[in-house]
BAFI-3210 file (N, C-alpha, C; in Angstrom, 3 decimals, decimal comma, padded with zeros to 6 digits):
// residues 171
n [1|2|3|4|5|6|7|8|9|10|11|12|13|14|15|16|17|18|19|20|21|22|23|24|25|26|27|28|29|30|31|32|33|34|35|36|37|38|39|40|41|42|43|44|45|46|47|48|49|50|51|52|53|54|55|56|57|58|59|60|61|62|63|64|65|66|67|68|69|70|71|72|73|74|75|76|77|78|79|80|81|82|83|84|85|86|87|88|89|90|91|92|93|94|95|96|97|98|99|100|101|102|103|104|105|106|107|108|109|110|111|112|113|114|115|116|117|118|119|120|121|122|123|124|125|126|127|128|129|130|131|132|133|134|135|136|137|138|139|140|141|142|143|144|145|146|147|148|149|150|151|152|153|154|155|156|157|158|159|160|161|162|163|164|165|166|167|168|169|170|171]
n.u [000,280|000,873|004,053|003,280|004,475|007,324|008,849|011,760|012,436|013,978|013,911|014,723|016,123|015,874|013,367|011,280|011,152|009,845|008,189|006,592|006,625|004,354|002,413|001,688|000,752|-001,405|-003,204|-003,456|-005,308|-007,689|-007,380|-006,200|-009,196|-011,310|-009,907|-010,306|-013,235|-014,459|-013,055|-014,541|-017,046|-016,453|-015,799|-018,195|-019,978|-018,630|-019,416|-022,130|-022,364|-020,872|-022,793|-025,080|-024,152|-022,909|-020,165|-018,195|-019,039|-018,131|-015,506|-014,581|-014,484|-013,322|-010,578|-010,667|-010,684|-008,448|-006,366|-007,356|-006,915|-003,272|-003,151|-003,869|-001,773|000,545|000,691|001,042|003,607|004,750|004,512|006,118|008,447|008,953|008,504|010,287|012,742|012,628|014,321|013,241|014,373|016,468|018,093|018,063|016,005|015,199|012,699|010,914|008,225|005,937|003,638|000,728|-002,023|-004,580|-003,703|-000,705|002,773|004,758|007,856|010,724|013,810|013,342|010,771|007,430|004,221|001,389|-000,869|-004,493|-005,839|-008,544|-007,894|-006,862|-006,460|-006,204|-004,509|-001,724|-000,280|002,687|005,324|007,889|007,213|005,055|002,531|000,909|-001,967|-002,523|-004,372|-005,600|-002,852|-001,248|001,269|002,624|005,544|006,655|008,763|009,204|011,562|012,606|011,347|011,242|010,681|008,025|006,867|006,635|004,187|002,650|002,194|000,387|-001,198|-002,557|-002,781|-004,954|-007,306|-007,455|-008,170|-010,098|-011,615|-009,900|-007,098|-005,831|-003,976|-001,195|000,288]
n.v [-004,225|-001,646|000,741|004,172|006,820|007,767|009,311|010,580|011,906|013,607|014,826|017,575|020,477|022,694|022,199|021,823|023,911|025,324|023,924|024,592|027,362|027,386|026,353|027,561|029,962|028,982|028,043|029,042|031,282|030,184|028,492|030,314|032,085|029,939|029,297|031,959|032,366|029,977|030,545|033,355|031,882|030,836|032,685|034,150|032,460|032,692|034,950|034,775|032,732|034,184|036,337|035,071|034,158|031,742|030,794|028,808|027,230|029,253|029,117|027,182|027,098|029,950|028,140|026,265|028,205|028,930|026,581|026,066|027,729|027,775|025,108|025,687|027,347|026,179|023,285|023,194|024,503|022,546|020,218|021,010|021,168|018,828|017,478|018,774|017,834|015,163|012,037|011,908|014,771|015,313|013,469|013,638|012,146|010,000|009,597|007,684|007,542|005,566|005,966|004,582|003,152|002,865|003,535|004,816|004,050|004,658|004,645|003,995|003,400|001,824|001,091|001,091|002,278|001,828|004,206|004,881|006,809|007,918|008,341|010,802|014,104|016,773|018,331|019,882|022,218|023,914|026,207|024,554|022,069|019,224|018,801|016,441|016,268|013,943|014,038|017,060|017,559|015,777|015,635|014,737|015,332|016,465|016,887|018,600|018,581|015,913|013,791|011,008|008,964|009,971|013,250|016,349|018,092|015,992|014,516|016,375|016,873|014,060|013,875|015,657|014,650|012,263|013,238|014,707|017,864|018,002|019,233|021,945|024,665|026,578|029,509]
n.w [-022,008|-023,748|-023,248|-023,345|-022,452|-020,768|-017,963|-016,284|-013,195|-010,840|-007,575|-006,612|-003,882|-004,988|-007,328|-005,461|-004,129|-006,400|-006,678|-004,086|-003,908|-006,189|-005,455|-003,319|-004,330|-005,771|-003,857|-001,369|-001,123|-000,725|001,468|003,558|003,237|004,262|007,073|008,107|007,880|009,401|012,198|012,574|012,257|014,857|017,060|017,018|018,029|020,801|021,571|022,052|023,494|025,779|025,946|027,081|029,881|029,586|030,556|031,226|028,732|026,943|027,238|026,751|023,184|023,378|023,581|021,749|019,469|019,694|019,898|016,923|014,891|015,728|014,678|012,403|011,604|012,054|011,610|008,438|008,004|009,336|008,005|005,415|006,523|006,987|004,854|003,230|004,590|004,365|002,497|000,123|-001,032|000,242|-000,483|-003,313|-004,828|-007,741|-009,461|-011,394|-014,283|-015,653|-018,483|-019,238|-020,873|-019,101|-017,384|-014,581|-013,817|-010,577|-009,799|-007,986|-006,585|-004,526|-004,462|-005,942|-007,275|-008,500|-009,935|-011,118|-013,913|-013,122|-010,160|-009,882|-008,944|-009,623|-012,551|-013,357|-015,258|-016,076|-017,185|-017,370|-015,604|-014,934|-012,627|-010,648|-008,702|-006,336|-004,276|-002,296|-001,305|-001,672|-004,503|-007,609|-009,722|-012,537|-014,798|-017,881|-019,066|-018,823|-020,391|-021,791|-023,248|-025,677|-025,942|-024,409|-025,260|-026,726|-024,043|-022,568|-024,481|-023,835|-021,161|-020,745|-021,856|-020,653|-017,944|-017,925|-017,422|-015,095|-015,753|-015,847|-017,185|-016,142|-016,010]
ca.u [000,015|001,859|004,217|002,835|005,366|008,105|009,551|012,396|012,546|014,726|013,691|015,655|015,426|015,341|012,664|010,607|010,876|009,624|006,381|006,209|005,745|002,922|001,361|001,153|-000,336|-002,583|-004,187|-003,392|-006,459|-008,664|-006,975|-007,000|-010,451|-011,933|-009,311|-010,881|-014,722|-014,029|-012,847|-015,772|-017,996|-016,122|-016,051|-019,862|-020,301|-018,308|-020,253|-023,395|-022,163|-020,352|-023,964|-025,862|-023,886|-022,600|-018,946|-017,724|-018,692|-017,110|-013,851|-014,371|-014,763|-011,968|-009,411|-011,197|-010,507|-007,099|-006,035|-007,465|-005,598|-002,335|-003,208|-003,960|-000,427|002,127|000,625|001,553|004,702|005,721|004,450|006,795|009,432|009,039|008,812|011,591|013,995|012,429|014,998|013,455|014,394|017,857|019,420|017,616|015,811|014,816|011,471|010,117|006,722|005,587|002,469|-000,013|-003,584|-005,309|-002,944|000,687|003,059|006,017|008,724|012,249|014,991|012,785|009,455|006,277|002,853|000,422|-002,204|-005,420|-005,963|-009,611|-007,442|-005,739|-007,434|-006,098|-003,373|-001,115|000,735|003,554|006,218|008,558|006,297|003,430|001,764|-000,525|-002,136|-003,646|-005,443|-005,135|-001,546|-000,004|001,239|003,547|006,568|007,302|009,925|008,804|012,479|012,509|010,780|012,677|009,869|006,608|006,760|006,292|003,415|001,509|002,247|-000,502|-002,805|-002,990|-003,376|-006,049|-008,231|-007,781|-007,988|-010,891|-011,807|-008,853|-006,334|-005,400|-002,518|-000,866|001,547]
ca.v [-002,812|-000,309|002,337|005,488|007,971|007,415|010,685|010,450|013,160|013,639|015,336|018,127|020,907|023,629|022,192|021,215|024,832|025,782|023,736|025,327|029,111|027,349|025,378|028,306|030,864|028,428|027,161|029,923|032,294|029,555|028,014|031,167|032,168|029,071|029,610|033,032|031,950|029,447|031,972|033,963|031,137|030,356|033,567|034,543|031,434|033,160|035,955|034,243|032,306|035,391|036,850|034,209|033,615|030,463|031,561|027,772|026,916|030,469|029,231|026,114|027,888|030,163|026,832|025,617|028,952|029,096|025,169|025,738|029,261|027,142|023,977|025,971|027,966|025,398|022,090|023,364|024,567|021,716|019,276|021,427|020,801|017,337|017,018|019,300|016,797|013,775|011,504|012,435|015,547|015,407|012,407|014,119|010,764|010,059|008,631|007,309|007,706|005,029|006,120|003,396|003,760|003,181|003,964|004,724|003,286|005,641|004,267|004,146|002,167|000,673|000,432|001,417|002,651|002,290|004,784|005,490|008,346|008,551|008,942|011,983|015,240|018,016|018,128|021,654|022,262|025,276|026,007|023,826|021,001|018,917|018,458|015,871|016,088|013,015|014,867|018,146|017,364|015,278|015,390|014,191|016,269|015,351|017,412|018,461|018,334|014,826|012,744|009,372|008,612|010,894|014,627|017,009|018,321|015,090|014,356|017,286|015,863|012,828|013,641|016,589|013,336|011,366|014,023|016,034|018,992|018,783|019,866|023,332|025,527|027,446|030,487]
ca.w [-022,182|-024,535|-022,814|-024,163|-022,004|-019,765|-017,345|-015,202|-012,431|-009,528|-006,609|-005,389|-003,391|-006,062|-007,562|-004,627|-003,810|-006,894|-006,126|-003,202|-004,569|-007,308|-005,032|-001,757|-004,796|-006,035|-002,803|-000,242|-000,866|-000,113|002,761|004,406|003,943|005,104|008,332|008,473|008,175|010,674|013,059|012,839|013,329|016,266|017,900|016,637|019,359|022,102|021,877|022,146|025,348|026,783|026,108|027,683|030,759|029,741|030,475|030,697|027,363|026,201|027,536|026,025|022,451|022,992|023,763|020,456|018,469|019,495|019,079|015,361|014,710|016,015|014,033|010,670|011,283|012,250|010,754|007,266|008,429|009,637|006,749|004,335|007,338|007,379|003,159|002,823|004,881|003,474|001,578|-001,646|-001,385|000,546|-001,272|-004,692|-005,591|-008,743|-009,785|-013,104|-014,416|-017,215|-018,776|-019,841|-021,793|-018,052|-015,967|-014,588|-012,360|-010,890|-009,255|-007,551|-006,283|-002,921|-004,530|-006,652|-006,755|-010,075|-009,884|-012,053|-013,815|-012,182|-009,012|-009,892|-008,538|-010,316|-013,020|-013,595|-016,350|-016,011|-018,458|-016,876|-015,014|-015,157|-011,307|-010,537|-007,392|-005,749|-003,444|-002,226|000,062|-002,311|-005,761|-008,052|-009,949|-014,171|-015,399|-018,656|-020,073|-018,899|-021,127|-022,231|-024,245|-026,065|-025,794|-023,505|-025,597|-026,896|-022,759|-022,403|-024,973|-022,985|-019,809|-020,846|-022,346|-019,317|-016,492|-018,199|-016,411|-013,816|-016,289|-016,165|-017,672|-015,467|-016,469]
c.u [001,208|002,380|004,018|004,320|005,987|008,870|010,155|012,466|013,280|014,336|014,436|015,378|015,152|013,821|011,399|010,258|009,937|008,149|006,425|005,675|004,600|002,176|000,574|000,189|-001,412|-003,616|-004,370|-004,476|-007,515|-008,369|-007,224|-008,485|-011,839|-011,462|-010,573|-013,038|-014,955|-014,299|-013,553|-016,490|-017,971|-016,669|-017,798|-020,156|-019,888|-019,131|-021,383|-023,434|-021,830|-022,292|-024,972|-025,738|-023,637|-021,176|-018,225|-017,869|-017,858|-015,712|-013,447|-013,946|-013,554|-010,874|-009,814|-010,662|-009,262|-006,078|-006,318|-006,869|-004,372|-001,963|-003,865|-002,417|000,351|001,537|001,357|003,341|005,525|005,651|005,467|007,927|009,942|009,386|010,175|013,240|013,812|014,193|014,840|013,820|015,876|018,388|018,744|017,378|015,396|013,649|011,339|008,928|006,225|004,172|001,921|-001,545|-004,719|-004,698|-001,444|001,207|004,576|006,565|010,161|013,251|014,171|011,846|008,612|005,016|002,425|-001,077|-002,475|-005,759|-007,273|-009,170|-006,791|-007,131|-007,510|-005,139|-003,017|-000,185|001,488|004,392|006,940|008,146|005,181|003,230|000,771|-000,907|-003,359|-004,206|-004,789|-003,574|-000,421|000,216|002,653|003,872|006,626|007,731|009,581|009,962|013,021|012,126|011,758|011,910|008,586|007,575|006,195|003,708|002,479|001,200|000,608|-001,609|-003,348|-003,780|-004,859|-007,053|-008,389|-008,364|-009,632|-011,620|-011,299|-008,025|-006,467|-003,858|-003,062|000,453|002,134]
c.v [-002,131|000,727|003,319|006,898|007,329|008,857|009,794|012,021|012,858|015,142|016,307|019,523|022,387|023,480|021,541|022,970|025,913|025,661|024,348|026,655|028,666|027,217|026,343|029,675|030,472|027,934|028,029|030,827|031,512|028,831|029,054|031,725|030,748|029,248|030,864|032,867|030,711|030,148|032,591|033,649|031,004|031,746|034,445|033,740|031,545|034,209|035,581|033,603|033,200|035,911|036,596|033,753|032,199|030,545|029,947|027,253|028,155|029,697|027,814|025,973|028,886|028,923|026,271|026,582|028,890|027,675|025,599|026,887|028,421|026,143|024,469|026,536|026,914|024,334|022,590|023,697|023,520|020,183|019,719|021,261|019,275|017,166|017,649|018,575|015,732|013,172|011,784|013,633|016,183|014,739|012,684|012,631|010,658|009,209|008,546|006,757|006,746|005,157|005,166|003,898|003,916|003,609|004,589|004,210|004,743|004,882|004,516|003,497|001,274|000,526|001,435|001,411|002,621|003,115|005,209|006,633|008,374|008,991|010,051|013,018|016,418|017,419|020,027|021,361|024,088|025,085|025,132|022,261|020,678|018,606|017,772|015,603|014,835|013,134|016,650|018,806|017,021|015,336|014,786|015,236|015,746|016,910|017,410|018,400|016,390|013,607|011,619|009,331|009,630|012,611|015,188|017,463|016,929|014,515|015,287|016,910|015,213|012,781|014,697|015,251|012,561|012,121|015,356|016,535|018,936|019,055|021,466|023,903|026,538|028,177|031,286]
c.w [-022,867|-023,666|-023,953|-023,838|-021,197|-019,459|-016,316|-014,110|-011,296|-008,876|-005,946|-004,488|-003,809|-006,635|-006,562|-003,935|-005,165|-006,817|-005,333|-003,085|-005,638|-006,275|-003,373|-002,878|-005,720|-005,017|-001,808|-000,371|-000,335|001,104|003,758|004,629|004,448|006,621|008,775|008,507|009,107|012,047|013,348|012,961|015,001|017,426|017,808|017,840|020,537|022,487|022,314|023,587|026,211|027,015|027,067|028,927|030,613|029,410|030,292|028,947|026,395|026,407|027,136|024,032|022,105|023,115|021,961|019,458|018,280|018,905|017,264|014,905|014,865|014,944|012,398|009,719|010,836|011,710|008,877|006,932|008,571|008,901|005,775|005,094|007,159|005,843|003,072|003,203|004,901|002,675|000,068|-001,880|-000,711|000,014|-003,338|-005,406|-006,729|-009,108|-011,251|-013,031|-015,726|-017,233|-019,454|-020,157|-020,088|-016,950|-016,032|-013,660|-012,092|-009,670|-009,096|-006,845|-005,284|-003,497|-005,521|-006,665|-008,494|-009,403|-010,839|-012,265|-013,240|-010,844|-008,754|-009,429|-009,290|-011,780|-013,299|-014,441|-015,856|-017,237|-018,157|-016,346|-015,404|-013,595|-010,793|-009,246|-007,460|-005,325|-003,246|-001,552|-000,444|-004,096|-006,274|-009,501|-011,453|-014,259|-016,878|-019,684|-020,136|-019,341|-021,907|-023,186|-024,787|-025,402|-024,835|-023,894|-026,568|-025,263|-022,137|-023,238|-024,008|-022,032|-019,804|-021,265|-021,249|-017,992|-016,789|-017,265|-015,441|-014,205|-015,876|-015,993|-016,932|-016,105|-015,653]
res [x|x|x|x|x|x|x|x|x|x|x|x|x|x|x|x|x|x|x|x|x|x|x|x|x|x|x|x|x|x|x|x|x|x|x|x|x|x|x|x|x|x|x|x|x|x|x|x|x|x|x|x|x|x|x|x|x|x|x|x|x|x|x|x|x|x|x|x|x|x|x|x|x|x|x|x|x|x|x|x|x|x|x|x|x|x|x|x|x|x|x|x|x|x|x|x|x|x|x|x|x|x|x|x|x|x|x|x|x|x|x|x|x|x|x|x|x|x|x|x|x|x|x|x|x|x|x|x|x|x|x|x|x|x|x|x|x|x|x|x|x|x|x|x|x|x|x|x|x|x|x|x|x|x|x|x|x|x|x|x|x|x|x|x|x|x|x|x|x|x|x]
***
């Protein structure tokens, strides 16, 4: 296989914070209103038991509303807790991304992962970054001044051809 692109990026915690403001005003309107339509299922269903005299399952219902209120707050909290004092992002690791016609592999001093572009979920382009999320939790960081090899901007061709319709430019 032909390398097409090669990005080096290192991890630090500037730019890990920078995802962090894309990635909470790209996803945060819908996180919360699912939380919030949730919620109002839930309690639509207390009412209905409060109504009904079925006060055990009410109090089963509230324990349920509140666990998931709790577990919508602090789980996210404490995933950006946990990433934020990760090794890649305290010892500022550095990964490299070699782009190939079906695939890529990105790697770093302990080890490597090749994944297909059908496995990618999204991709984001900013002025600065490209973002490819594997799913909705995880993604991966390219440094758009980083390129060893190909351009930032034939880099965006590419992946718009491979990724079609999960590209999108972001400003």
């Amino acid at each position: 296989m032909k390398l097409l692109f090669k990005n080096t990026t290192t991890y630090s915690k500037k730019i890990y914070d920078d995802f962090l403001n894309f990635h909470t005003k790209k996803f945060s309107f819908k996180y919360h209103l699912f939380s919030l339509i949730i919620s109002i299922l839930i309690i639509f269903l207390i009412m209905i038991y409060i109504k009904n005299h079925y006060y055990g399952l009410a109090i089963i219902f509230c324990s349920c509303l509140t666990s998931f209120i709790l577990y919508r707050y602090f789980h996210p909290i404490e995933q950006v807790h946990k990433e934020y004092h990760s090794d890649k992002i305290t010892k500022e690791q550095s990964f490299t991304f070699l782009f190939y016609d079906n695939y890529f592999k990105v790697y770093n001093k302990a080890e490597y992962s090749i994944v297909y572009y059908r496995e990618i979920h999204k991709v984001f382009e900013t002025s600065t970054f490209f973002y490819l999320y594997l799913d909705n939790q995880h993604s991966l960081l390219l440094d758009k001044s980083n390129f060893k090899k190909g351009t930032p901007l034939a880099f965006r061709n590419f992946i718009r051809k491979k990724c079609l319709f999960k590209y999108k430019l972001h400003n």
